[in-house]
LOTI-630138 format. One line per 10 residues: number of its first residue (from 1); their letters; for each residue x, y, z of C-alpha. Coordinates in Angstrom, 2 decimals, m for minus. Layout:
<recs>
NUM) a) X/Y/Z ~ ...
</recs>
This chain:
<recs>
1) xxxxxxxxxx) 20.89/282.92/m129.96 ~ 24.38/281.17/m129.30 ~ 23.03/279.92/m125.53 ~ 20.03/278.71/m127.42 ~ 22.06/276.78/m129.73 ~ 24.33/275.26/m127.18 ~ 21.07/274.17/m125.73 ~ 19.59/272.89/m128.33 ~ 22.41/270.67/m129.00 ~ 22.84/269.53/m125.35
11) xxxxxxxxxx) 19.50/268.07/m125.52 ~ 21.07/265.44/m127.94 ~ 23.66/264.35/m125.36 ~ 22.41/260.65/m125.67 ~ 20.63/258.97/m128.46 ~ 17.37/259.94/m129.41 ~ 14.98/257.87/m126.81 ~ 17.44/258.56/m124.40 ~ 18.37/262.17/m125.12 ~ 16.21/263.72/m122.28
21) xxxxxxxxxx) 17.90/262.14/m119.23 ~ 20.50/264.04/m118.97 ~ 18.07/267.00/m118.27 ~ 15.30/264.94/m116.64 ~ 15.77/265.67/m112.64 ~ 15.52/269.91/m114.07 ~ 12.97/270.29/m116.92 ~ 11.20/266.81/m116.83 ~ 10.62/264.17/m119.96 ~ 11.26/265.28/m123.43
31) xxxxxxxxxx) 8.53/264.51/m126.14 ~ 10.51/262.37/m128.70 ~ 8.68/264.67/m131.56 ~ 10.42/267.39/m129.95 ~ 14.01/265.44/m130.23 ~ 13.60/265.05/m133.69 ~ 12.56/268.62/m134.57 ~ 15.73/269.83/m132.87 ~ 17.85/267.23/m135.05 ~ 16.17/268.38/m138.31
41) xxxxxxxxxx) 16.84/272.09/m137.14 ~ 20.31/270.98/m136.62 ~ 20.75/269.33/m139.75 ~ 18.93/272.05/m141.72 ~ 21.40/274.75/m140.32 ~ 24.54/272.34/m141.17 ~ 23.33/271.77/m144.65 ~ 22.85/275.78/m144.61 ~ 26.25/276.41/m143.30 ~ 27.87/274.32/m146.03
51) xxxxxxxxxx) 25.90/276.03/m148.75 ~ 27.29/279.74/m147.67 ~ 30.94/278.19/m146.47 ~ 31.97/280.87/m149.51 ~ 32.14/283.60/m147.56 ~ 34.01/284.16/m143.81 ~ 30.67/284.47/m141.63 ~ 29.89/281.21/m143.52 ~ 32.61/279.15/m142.85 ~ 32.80/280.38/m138.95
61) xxxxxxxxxx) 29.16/279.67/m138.10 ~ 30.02/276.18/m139.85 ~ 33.21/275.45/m137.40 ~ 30.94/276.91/m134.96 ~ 28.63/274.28/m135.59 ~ 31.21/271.63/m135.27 ~ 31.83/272.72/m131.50 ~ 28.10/272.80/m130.82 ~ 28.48/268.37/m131.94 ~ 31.06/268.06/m130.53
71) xxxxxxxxxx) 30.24/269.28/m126.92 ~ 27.06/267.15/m127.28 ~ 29.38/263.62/m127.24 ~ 27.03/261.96/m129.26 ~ 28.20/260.24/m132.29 ~ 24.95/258.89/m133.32 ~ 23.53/262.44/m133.80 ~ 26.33/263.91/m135.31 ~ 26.81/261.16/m137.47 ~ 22.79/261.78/m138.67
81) xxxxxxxxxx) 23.19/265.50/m138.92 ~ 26.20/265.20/m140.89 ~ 25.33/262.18/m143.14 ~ 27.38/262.66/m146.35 ~ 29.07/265.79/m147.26 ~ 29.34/267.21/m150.76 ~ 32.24/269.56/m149.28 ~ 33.49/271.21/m146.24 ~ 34.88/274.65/m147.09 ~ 37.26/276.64/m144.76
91) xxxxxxxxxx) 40.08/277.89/m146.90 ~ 40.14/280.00/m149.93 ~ 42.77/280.89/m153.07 ~ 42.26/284.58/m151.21 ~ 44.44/283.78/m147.77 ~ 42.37/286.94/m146.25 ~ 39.31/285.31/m146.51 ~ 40.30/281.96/m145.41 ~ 40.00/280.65/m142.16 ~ 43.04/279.97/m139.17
101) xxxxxxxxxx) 41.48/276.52/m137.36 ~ 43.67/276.44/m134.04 ~ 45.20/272.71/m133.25 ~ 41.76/272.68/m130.93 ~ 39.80/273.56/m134.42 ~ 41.29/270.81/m136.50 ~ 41.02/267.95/m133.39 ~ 36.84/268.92/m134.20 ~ 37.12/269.07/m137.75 ~ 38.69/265.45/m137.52
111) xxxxxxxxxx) 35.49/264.37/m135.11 ~ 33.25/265.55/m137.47 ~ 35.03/264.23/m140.48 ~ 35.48/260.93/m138.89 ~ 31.31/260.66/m138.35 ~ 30.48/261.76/m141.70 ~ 29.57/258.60/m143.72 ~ 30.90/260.00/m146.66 ~ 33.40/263.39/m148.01 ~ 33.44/264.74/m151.58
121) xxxxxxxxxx) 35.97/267.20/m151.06 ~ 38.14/269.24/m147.79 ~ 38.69/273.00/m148.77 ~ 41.42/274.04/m146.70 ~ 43.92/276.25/m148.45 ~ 45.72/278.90/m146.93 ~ 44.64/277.86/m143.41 ~ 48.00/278.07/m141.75 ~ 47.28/274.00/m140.83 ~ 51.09/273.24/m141.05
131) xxxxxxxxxx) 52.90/270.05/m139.29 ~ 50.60/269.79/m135.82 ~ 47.31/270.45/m137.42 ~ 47.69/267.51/m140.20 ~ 48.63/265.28/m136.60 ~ 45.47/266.56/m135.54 ~ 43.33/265.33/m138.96 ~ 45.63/262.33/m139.85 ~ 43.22/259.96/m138.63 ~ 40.41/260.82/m141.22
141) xxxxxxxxxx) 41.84/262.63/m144.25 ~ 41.55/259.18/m146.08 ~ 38.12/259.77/m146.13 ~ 38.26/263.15/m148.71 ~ 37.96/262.15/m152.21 ~ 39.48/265.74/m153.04 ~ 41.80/267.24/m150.60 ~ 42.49/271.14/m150.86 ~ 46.03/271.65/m149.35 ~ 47.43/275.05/m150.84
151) xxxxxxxxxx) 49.51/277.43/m148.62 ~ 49.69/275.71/m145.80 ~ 53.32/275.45/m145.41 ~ 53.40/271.86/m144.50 ~ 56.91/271.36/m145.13 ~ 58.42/268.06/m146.35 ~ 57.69/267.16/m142.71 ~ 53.71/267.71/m143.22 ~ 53.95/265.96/m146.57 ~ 55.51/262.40/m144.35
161) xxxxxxxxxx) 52.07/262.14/m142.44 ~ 49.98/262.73/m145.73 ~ 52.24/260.17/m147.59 ~ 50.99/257.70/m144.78 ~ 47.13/258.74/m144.78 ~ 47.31/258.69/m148.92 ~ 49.34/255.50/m149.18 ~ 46.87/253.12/m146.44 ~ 44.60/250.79/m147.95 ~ 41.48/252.70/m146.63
171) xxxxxxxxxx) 42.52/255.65/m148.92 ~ 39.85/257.13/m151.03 ~ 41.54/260.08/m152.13 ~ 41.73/260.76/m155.19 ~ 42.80/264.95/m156.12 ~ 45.54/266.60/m153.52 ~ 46.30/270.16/m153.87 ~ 49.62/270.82/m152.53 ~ 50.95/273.72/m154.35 ~ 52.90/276.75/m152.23
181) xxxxxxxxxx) 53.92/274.33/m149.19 ~ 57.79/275.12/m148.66 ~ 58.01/271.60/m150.36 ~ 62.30/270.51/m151.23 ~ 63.71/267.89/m152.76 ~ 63.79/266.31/m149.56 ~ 60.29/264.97/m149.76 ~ 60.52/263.71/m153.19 ~ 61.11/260.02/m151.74 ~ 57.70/260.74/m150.29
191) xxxxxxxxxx) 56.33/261.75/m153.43 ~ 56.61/258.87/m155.19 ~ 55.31/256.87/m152.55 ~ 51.86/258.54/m153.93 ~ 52.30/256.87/m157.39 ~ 52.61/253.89/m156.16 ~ 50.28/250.64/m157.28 ~ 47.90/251.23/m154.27 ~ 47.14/254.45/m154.02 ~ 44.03/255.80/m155.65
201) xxxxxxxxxx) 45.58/259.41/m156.38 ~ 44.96/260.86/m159.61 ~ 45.54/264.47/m159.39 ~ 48.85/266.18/m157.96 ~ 49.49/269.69/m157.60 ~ 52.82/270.24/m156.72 ~ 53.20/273.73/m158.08 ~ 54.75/276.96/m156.27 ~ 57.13/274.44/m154.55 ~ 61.21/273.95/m154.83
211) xxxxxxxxxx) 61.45/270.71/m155.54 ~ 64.28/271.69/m158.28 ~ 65.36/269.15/m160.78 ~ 66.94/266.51/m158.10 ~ 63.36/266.04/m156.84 ~ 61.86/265.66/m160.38 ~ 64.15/263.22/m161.47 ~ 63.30/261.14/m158.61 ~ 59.65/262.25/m159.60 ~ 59.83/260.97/m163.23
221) xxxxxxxxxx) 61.33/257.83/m162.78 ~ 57.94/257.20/m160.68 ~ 56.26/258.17/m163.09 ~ 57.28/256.08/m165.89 ~ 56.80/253.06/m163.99 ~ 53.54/250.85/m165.18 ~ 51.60/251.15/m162.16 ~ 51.76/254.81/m161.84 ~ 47.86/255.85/m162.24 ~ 48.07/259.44/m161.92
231) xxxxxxxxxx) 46.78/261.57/m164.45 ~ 47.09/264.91/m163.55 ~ 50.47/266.60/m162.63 ~ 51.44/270.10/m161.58 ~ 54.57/271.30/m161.36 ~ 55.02/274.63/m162.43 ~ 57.17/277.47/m160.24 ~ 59.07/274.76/m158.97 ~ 62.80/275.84/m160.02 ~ 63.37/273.03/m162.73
241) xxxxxxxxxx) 65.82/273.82/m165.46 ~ 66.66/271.67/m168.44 ~ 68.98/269.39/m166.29 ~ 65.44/267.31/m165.53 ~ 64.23/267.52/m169.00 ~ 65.67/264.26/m170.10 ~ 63.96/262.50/m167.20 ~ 60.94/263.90/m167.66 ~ 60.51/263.41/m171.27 ~ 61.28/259.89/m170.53
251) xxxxxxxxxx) 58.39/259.87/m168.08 ~ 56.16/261.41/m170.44 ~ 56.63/258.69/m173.09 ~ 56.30/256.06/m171.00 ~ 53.42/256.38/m168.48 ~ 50.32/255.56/m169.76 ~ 48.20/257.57/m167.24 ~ 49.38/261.33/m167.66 ~ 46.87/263.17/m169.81 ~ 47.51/266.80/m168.71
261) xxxxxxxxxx) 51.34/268.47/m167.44 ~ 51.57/271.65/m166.19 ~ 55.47/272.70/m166.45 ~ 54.80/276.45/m166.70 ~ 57.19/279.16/m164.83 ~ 59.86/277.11/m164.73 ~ 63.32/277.10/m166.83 ~ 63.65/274.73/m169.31 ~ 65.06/276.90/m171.81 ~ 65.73/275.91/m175.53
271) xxxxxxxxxx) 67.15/272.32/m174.66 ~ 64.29/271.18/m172.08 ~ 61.64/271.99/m174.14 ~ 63.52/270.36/m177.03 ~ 63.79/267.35/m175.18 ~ 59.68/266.93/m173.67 ~ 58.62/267.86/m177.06 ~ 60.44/264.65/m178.70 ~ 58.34/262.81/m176.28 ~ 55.07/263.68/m177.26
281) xxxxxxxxxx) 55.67/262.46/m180.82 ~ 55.93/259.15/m179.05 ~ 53.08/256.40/m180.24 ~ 52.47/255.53/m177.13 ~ 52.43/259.25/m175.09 ~ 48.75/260.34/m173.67 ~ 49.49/263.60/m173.08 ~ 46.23/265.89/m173.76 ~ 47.04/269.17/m172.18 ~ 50.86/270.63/m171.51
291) xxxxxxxxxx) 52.00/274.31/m170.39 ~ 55.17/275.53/m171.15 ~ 54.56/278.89/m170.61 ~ 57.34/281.48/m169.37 ~ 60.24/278.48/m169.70 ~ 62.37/280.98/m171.33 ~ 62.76/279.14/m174.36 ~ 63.43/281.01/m177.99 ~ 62.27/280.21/m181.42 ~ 65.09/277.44/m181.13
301) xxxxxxxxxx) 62.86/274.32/m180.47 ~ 60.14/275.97/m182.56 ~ 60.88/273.20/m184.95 ~ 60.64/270.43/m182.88 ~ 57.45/272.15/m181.38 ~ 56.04/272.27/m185.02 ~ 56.63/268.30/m185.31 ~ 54.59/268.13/m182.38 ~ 51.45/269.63/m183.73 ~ 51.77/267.47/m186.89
311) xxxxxxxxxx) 52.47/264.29/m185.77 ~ 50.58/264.06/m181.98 ~ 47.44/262.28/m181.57 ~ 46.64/262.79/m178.13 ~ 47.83/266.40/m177.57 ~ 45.06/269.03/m178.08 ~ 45.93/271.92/m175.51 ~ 49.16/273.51/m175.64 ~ 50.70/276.30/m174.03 ~ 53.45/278.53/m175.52
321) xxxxxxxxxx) 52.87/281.95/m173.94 ~ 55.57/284.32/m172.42 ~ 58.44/283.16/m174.01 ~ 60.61/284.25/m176.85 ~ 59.26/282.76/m179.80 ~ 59.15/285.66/m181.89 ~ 57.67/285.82/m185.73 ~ 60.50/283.36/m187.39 ~ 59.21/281.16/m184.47 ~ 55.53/281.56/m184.70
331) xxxxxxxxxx) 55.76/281.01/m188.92 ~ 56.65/277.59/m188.06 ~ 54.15/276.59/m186.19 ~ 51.18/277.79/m188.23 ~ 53.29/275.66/m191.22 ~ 52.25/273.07/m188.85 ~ 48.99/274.16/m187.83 ~ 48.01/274.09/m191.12 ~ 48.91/270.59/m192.07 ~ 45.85/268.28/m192.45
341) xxxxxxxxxx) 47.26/266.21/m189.75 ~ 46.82/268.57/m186.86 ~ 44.66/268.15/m184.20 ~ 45.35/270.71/m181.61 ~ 41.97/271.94/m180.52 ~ 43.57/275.03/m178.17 ~ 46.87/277.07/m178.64 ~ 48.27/279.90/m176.33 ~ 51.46/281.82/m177.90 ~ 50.46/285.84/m175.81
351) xxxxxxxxxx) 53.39/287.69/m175.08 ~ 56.08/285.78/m177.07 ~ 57.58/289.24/m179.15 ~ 55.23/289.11/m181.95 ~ 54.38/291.30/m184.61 ~ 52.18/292.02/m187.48 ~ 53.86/290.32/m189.37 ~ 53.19/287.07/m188.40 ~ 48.99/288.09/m187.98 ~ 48.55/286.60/m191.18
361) xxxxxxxxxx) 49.63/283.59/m191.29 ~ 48.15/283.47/m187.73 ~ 44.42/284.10/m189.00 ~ 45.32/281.64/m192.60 ~ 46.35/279.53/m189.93 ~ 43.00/279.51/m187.64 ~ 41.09/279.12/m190.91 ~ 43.11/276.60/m192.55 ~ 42.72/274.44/m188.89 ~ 39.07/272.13/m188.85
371) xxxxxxxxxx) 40.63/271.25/m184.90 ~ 41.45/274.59/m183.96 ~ 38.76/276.42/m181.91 ~ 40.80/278.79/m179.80 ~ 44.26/280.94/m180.40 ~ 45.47/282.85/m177.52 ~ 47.92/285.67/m179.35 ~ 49.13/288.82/m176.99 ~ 45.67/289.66/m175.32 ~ 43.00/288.88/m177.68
381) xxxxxx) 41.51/285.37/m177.80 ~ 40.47/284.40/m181.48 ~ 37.85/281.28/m182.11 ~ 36.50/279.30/m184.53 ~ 32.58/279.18/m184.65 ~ 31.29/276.11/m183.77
</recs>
């Protein structure tokens, strides 16, 4: 079947009216009918390939596929078999079941990418593309609305050559993924190049990185700036302690973008979280979703946590779990979850030393609550009905 294939494809080696010189002077004139029932074929099996690009045959017959264009050298037909692309899958959050393109792999990937009149989204996490595959795909990664970039160990090297695909005029990228890529402080220059006026990113994931808290103060101060559009940000497991806080907090009052903050895994302690929970009192902060979870933080700032859920208007996900909160802190936030005021919709507090004791005034406090329609407390999940 694989000779057939590479056949059927080297019929297309010129466009369509021309596609049967090649093999003239051996098998004689094509009939054009038969030209275009090989292109629909082809197209059909591409349009299969991406629909099963879940699982590891999938995603090999797909690259596969790829080759079989390639080898033909003609852009016209690839460019009609392709056409646009909801989403080209070859990684996965499992690295087992992910492909390992080889430099050859990715310089195909970009040929196909570069024909495709349009790209939703690039799947490629945990595909081992590091620094000399993203020189392979620089040339047409501005094309992905949503680029999937996880555990790839790109390095604050690999992250230069994205900075220059995200930052170019051309850029329609919109949603990087670039958790778990051995990314330092030394790339956080590069960073905020992708906050910048003209680039069209709204979604970073910077999580499972060590950018520490010289990188996110460099970060922040990108962030606060007016023109910073993004409104997504990820940084949790990225070694940031409450030496940062100030900056962020700052940040976090100031842009006018941010809806959603993921700080979780991280060590803020008592003082950090202090300090980014003054901001969202802030009139003019927009943050809708935050994790704090497993910041180490005690039933210290469980007062200026409380203030929070009174007195924000755009928060309405919050997340509190795995720290050390205990009952004396937990009492003072359902005081403030039951204040008319409130308007959390969605509060996690699991596995933050509670006991019975505070059950109570945890279920007064889901009743008492018209916004509240989920309370994550140690493993069960309590809701309002709707």
């Amino acid at each position: 079947m694989g000779d057939l294939r590479y056949f059927s494809v080297s019929l297309l080696a010129s466009p369509p009216q021309d596609s049967s010189k090649p093999l003239m002077e051996f098998v004689g004139q094509f009939p054009e009918e038969s030209i275009h029932q090989v292109i629909d074929w082809v197209k059909e099996n591409v349009d299969n390939q991406i629909g099963s690009s879940w699982s590891e045959r999938g995603k090999m017959n797909l690259l596969n596929t790829l080759h079989y264009l390639f080898e033909s050298q003609n852009p016209a037909v690839a460019q009609v078999t392709l056409g646009s692309v909801p989403r080209l899958t070859f990684g996965d959050a499992d690295a087992k079941k992910a492909l390992s393109p080889t430099p050859i792999d990715c310089a195909v990937l970009s040929h196909a990418i570069g024909l495709c009149r349009t790209i939703n989204e690039l799947d490629l996490r945990n595909c081992c593309i590091q620094y000399e595959g993203m020189l392979r795909l620089e040339a047409v990664l501005h094309k992905c609305q949503v680029l999937r970039l996880e555990g790839n160990n790109l390095g604050d090297s690999g992250i230069k050559i994205l900075s220059k695909i995200l930052t170019d005029s051309k850029s329609k990228t919109q949603t990087v993924g670039l958790a778990d890529n051995n990314l330092t402080h030394c790339c956080a220059e590069v960073l905020v190049s992708l906050t910048t006026a003209t680039s069209p990113l709204k979604e970073l994931e910077l999580g499972y990185n060590k950018l520490g808290d010289c990188g996110v103060k460099l970060l922040s101060a990108a962030l606060g700036r007016r023109e910073c559009k993004l409104q997504k940000l990820r940084l949790n497991k990225n070694d940031l302690t409450s030496a940062c806080a100030e900056e962020l907090a700052c940040a976090l009052c100031t842009n006018r973008s941010l809806t959603e903050v993921d700080l979780g895994d991280n060590e803020l302690g008592d003082i950090g979280v202090e300090l980014v929970s003054a901001a969202l009192v802030e009139t003019d902060c927009t943050i809708q979703k935050l994790c704090l979870k497993n910041n180490g933080f005690t039933c210290s700032p469980a007062e200026k946590l409380a203030t929070v859920l009174r007195r924000s208007r755009s928060l309405k996900e919050l997340d509190l779990g795995h720290n050390k909160l205990g009952d004396r802190g937990m009492k003072r936030l359902t005081t403030a979850l039951s204040d008319s005021d409130c308007q959390i919709q969605e509060l996690r507090v699991e596995d933050n030393g509670l006991t019975d004791s505070c059950a109570e005034d945890l279920a007064d406090a889901l009743c008492a609550t018209p916004s509240l329609t989920k309370l994550n407390w140690v493993r069960t999940t309590w809701g309002t009905q709707e």
